[in-house]
C-alpha positions as CSV (number, residue, x, y, z in Angstrom):
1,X,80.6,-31.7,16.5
2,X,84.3,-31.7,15.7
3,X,85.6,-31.7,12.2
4,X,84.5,-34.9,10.7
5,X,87.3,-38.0,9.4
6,X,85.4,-40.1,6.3
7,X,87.0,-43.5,6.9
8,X,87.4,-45.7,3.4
9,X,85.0,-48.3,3.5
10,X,85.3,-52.0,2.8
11,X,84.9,-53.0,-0.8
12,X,82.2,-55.9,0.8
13,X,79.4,-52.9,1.7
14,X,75.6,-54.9,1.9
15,X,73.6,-52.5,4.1
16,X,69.9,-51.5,4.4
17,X,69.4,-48.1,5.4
18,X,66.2,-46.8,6.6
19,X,66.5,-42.8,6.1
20,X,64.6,-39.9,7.8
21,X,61.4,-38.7,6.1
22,X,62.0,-35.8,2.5
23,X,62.2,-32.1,4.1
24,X,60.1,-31.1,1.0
25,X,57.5,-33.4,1.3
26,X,57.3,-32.6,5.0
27,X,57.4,-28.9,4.6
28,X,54.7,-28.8,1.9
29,X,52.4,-31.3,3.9
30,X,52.6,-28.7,6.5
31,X,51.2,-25.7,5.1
32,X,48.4,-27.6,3.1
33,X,47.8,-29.5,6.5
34,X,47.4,-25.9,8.2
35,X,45.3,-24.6,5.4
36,X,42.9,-27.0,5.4
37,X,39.8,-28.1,6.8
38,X,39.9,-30.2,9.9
39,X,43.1,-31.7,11.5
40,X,45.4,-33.8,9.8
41,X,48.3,-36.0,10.7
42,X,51.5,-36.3,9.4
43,X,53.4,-38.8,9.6
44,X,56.8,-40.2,9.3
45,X,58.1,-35.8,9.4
46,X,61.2,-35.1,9.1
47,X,62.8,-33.9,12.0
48,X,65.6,-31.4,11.6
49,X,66.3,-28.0,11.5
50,X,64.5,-26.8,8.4
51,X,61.3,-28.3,9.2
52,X,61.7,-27.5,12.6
53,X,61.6,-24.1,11.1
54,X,58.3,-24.3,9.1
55,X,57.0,-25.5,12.5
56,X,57.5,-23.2,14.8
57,X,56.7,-20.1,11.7
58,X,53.3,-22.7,11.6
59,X,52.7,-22.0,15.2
60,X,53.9,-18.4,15.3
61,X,51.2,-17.6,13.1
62,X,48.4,-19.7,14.9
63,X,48.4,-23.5,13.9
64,X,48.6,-25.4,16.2
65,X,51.3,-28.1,15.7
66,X,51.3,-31.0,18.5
67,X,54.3,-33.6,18.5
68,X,52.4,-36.8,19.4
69,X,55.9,-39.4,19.0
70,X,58.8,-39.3,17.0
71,X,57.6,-38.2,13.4
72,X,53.8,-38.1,13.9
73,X,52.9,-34.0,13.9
74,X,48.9,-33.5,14.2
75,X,47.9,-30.1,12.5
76,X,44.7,-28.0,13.0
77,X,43.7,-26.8,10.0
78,X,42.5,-23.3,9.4
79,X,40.0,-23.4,6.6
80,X,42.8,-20.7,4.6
81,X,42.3,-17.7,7.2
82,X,45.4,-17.9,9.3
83,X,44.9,-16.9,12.8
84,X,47.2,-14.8,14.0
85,X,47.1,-11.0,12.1
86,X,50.8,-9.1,13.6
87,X,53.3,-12.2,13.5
88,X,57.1,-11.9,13.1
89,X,58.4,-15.0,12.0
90,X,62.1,-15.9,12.3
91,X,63.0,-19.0,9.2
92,X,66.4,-19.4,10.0
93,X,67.8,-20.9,7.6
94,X,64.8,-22.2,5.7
95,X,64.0,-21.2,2.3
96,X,61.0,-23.2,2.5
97,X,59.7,-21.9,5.2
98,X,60.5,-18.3,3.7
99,X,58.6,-18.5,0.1
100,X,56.0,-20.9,1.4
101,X,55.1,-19.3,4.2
102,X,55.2,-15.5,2.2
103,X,52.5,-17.1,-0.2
104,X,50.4,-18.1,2.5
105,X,50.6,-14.6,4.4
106,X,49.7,-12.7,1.4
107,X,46.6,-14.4,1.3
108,X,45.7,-13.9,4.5
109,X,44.9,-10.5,6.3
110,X,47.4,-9.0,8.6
111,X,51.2,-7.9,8.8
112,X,54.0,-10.3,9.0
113,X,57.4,-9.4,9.3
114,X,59.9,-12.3,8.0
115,X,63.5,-12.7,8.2
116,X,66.4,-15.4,8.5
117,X,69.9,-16.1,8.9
118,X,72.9,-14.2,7.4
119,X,72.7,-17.5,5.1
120,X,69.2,-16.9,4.1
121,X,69.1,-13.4,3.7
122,X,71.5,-14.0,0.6
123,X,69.1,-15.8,-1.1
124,X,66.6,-14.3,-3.6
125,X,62.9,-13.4,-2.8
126,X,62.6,-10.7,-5.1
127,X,60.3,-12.5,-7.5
128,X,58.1,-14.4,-5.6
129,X,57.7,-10.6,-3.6
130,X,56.7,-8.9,-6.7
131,X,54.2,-11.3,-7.6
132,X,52.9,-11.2,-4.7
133,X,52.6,-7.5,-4.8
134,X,50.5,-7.9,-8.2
135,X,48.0,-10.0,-6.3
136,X,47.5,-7.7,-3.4
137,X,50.1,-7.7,-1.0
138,X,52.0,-4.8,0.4
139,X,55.4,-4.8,0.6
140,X,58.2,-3.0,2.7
141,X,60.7,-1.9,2.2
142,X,59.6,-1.4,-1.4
143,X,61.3,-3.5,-4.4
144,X,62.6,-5.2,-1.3
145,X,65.2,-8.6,-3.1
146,X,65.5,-10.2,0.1
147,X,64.6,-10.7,3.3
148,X,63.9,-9.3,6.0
149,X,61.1,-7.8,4.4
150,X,57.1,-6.7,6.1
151,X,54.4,-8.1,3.9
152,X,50.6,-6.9,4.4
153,X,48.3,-9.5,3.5
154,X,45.0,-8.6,1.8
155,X,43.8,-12.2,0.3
156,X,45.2,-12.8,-3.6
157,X,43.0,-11.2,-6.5
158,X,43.7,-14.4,-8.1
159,X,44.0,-13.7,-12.4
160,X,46.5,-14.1,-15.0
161,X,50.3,-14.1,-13.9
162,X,53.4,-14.4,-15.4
163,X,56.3,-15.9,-13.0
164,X,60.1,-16.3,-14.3
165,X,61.0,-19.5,-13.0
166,X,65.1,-19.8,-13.6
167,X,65.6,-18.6,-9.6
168,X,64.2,-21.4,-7.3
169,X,61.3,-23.5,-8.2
170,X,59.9,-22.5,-4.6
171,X,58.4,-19.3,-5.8
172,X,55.9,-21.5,-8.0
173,X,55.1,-24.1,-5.3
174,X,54.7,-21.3,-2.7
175,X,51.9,-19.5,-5.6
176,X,50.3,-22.7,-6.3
177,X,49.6,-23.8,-2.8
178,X,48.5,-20.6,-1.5
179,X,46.5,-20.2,-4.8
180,X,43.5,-22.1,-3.8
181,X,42.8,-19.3,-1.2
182,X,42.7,-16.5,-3.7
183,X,39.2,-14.8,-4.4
184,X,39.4,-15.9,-8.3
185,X,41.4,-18.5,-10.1
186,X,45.2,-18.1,-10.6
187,X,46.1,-18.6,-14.3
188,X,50.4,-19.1,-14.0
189,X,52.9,-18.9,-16.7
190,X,56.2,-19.8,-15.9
191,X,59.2,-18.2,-17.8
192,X,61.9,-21.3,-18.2
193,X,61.3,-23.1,-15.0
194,X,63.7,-25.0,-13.1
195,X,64.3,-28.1,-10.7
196,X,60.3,-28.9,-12.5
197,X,59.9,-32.2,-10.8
198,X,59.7,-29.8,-7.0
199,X,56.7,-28.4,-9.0
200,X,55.3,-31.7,-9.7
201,X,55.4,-32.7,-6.4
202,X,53.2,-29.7,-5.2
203,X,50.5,-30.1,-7.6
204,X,50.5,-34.3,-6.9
205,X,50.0,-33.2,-3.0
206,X,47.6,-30.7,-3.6
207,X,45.5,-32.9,-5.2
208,X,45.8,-35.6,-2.3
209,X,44.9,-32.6,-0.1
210,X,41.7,-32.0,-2.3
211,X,42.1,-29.5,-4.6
212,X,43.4,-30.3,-8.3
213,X,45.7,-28.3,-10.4
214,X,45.0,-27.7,-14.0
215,X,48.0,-27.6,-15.9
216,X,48.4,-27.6,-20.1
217,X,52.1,-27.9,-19.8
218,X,55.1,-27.5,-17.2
219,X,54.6,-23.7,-17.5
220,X,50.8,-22.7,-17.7
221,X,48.8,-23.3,-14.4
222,X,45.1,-22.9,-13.6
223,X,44.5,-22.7,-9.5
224,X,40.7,-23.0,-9.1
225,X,39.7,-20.6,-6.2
226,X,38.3,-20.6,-4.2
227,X,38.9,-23.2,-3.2
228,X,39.5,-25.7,-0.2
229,X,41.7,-27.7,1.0
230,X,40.6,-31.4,3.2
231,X,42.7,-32.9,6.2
232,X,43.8,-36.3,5.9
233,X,46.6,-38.3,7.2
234,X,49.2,-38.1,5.5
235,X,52.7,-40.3,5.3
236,X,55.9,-39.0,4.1
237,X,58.5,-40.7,2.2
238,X,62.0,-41.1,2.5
239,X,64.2,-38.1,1.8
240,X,65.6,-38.9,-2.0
241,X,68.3,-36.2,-1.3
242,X,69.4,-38.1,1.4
243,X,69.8,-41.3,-0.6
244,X,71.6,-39.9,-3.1
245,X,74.7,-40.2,-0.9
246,X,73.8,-43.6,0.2
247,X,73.2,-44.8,-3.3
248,X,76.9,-43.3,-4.9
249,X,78.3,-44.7,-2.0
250,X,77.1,-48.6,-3.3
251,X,78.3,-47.0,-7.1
252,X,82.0,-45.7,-6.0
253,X,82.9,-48.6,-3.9
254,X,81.2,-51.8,-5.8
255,X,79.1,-52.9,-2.5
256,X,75.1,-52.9,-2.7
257,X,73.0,-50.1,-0.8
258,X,69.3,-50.8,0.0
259,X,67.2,-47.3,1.1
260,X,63.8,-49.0,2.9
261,X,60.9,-47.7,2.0
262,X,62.0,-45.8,-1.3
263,X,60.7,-46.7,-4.8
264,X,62.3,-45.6,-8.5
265,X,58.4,-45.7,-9.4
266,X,56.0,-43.3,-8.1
267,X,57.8,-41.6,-5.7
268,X,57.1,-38.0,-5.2
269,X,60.3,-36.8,-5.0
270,X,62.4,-36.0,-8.2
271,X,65.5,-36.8,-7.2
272,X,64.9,-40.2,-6.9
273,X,66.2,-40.4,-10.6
274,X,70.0,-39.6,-9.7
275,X,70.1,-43.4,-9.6
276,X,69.3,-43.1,-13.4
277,X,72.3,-41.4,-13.6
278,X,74.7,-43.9,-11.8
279,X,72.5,-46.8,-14.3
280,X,73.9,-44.6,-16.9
281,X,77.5,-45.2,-15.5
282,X,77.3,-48.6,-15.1
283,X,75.8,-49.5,-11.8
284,X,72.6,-52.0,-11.0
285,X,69.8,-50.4,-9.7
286,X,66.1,-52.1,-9.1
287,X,63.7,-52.1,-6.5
288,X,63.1,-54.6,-4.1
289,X,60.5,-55.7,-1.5
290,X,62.7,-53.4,0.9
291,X,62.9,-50.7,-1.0
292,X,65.4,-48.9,-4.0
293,X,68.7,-50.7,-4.4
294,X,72.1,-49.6,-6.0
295,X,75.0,-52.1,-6.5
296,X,77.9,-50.7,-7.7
297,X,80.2,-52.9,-10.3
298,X,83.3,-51.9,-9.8
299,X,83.0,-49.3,-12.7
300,X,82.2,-45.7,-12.9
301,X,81.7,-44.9,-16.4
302,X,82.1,-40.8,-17.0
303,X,79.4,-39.2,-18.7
304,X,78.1,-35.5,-19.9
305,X,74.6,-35.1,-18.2
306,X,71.7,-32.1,-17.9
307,X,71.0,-32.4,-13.8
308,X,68.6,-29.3,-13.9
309,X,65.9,-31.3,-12.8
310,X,67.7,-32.9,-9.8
311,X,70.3,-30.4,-9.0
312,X,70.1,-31.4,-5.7
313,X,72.4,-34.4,-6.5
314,X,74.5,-32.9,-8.8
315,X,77.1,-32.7,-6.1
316,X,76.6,-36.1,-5.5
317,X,77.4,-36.8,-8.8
318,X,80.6,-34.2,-8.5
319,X,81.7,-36.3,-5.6
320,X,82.4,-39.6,-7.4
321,X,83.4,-38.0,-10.1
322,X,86.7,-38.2,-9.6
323,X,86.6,-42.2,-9.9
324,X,85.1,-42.1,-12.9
325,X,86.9,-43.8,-16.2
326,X,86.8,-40.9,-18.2
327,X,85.6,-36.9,-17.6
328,X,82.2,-35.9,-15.9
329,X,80.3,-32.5,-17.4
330,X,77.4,-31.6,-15.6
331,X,75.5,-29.5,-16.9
332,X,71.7,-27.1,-16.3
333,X,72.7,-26.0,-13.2
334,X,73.3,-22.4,-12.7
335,X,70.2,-22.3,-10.3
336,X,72.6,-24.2,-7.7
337,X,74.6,-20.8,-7.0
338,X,71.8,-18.8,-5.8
339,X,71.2,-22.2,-3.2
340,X,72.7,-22.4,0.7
341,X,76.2,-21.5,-0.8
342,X,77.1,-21.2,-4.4
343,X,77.3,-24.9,-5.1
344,X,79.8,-24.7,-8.0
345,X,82.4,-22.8,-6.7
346,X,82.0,-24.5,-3.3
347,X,82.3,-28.2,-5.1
348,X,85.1,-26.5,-7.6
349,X,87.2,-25.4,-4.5
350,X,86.7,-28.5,-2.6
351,X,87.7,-30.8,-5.3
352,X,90.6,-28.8,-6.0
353,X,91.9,-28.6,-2.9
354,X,92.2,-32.3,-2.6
355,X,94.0,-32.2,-5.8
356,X,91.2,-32.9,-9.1
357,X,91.1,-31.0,-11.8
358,X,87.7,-29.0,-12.2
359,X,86.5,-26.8,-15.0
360,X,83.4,-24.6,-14.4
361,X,81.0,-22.2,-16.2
362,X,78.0,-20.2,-15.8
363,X,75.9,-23.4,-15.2
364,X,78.3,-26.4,-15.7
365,X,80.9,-28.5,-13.6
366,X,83.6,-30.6,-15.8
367,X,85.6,-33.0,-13.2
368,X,88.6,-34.7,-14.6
369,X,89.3,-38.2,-13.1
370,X,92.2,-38.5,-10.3
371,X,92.7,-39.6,-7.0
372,X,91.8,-36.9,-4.5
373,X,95.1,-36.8,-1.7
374,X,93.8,-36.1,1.6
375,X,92.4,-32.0,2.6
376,X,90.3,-30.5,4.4
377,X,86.5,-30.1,3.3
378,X,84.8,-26.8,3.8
379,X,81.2,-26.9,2.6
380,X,80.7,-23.2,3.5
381,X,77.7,-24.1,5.9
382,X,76.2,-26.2,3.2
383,X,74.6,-29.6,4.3
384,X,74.4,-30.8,0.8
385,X,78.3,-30.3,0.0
386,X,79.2,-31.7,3.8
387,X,76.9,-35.0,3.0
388,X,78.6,-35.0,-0.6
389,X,82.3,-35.0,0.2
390,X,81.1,-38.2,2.5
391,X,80.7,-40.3,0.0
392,X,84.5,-39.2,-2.1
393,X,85.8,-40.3,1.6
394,X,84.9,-43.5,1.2
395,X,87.5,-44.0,-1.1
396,X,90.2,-41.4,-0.5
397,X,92.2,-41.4,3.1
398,X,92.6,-38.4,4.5
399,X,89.7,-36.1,4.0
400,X,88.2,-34.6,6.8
401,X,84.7,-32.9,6.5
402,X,84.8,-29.3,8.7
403,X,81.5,-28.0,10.3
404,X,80.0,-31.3,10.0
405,X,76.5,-30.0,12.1
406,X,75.8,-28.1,9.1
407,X,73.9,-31.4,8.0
408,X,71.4,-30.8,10.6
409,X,69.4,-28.7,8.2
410,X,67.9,-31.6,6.8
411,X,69.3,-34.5,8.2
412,X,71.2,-34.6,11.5
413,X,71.8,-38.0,12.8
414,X,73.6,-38.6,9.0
415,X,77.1,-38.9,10.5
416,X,75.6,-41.8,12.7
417,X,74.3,-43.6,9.4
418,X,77.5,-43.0,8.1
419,X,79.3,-44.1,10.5
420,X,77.5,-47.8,10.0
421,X,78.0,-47.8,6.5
422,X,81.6,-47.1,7.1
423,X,81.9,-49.9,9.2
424,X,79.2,-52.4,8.0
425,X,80.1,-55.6,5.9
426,X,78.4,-58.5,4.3
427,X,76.6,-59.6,7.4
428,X,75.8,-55.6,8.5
429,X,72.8,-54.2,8.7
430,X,72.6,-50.4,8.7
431,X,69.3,-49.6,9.5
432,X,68.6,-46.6,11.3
């Protein structure tokens, strides 16, 4: 795809979008899917590359995966022993599929040789691969940070395990899931965890997949094991990453945003609550019989806000920044520049480049109200900053998004729901 023009969009925006399935939910309902007793279906899966991924790594290692229609995946379960014992598995550029799918190996028995892009072999392992290490594994090459590395699998020892948690809150979903597998119980502590609402997500499907997490606070877990895991059918819902775009979008240009199907209550997904965040700027958010709805007011109040939990939308947030009344500090974020690119400095330069003042810091973005001129986006291969810089183009002329495929990570037909909100008015309907 050709660089990418963001046209402004009509102040009148009133569109319902109905957005592809959450790339976390879908990956996680995966592997407890393949671990489990009995085939289970999946439905409403996210199709795009990351999953895609965590499919074929699925079926690499013996699960079979079948495509039935568009979204519906039906999984053989495994019972915990996975089938194939000399696998190489290519993630791409899936961390999920990396940490997840590491976890699951180590309790297994065999040798399995992982690796990834050039963008994934910059991001860390090293923690998750020593733990694993201290609850059986083998690892090569040794103190091995990063992948490609060759992990023998030997079943976890299960016992008492300390885990620091400021890297990626995927090492502790990847050592709860494959937890239940181990030969004893897992008691986890986690040393000043992160993005914690990823980790609540895990133990919720866990326990809709049968087996129930004890935990005494956000950092001690007890994994009973053995333990196993039942099939079921299980839907997924909409991506909340995702609709963080779609939602500022309704908040930077005062029109109204519907996302079908998602709810501010009881959704799985953290980052849902970045629409707490534009409340707390002055838009209108409630849910309907449709689904979560934003309408923006014509007012973007600035703000100093901890986004460590949803860091996944911070750049969301960065994005509209700019329109804001007064100055936007974001802040418990340093996690984001171990992520796809560093997010900070990728936001910082972008912003700049089209002319706002930014001030950064170890794990902190400051954006100074302006109006961006028009520039040249590069989001460094990063779907999250492409999908971003969207949403400042609906109200700046002239910025052009490079590399826009990137996006097919975890969405790819976002440029064509774009495109409708772009277009749509009062009487539009953006469904999709």
């Amino acid at each position: 795809m050709p660089a990418r023009p963001i046209r402004p969009a009509r102040s009148d925006l009133d569109v319902v979008v109905r957005l592809p399935g959450s790339k976390s939910v879908t990956n996680r309902a995966l592997l407890l899917a393949a671990l489990a007793q009995g085939d289970s279906i999946v439905l409403d899966a996210l199709e795009a590359d990351d999953t895609s991924a965590f499919v074929d790594g699925l079926r690499a290692l013996g699960v079979g995966v079948e495509r039935q229609a568009a979204g519906r995946l039906v999984v053989e379960g495994t019972a915990g022993r996975l089938p194939a014992a000399r696998v190489a598995i290519d993630c791409r550029d899936a961390g999920t599929a990396a940490r997840f799918l590491l976890a699951a190996c180590a309790a297994s028995h065999g040798v399995y040789t992982l690796d990834g892009s050039p963008q994934l072999r910059r991001r860390p392992m090293g923690a998750l691969l020593r733990a694993l290490e201290m609850l059986g594994a083998g690892v090569e090459p040794a103190a091995a940070e990063r992948l490609p590395v060759t992990l023998t699998g030997r079943g976890l020892s299960g016992g008492r395990l300390g885990l620091p948690g400021n890297v990626s809150s995927q090492f502790v979903s990847a050592l709860l899931m494959a937890g239940p597998l181990g030969a004893a119980p897992l008691s986890l502590l986690v040393d000043a965890p992160v993005s914690r609402p990823y980790t609540d997500m895990t133990v919720a499907m866990m326990r809709d997949f049968g087996v129930t997490v004890q935990r005494e606070t956000h950092e001690r877990f007890t994994v009973p094991a053995p333990a196993a895991y039942t099939a079921r059918e299980y839907a997924v819902e909409p991506d909340a990453s995702t609709a963080s775009y779609f939602f500022a979008a309704a908040a930077a240009t005062g029109g109204r945003v519907t996302v079908e199907g998602l709810r501010r209550d009881g959704a799985l997904q953290g980052d849902v609550r970045f629409v707490d965040v534009l409340e707390a700027m002055g838009a209108e958010v409630r849910d309907t019989a449709q689904g979560l709805q934003v309408t923006g007011t014509g007012l973007l109040n600035g703000l100093t806000v901890d986004m460590g939990d949803i860091s996944d939308t911070f750049m969301t947030l960065a994005a509209i920044a700019p329109f804001a009344l007064s100055p936007v500090t974001i802040t418990g974020i340093g996690n984001v520049r171990l992520k796809e690119s560093d997010r900070i400095a990728t936001v910082e330069e972008n912003l700049r480049g089209a002319g706002i003042r930014v001030e950064s810091g170890p794990d902190s973005l400051r954006v100074i109200p302006g109006t961006p001129h028009a520039a040249e986006i590069d989001p460094r291969g990063d779907h999250r900053i492409a999908m971003s810089f969207a949403v400042t183009g609906l109200r700046s002329r002239g910025l052009t998004i490079l590399d826009p495929d990137c996006v097919g990570k975890t969405c790819p037909g976002f440029f064509d729901l774009w495109r409708r909100l772009e277009q749509s008015g009062a009487a539009d309907d953006a469904t999709g």
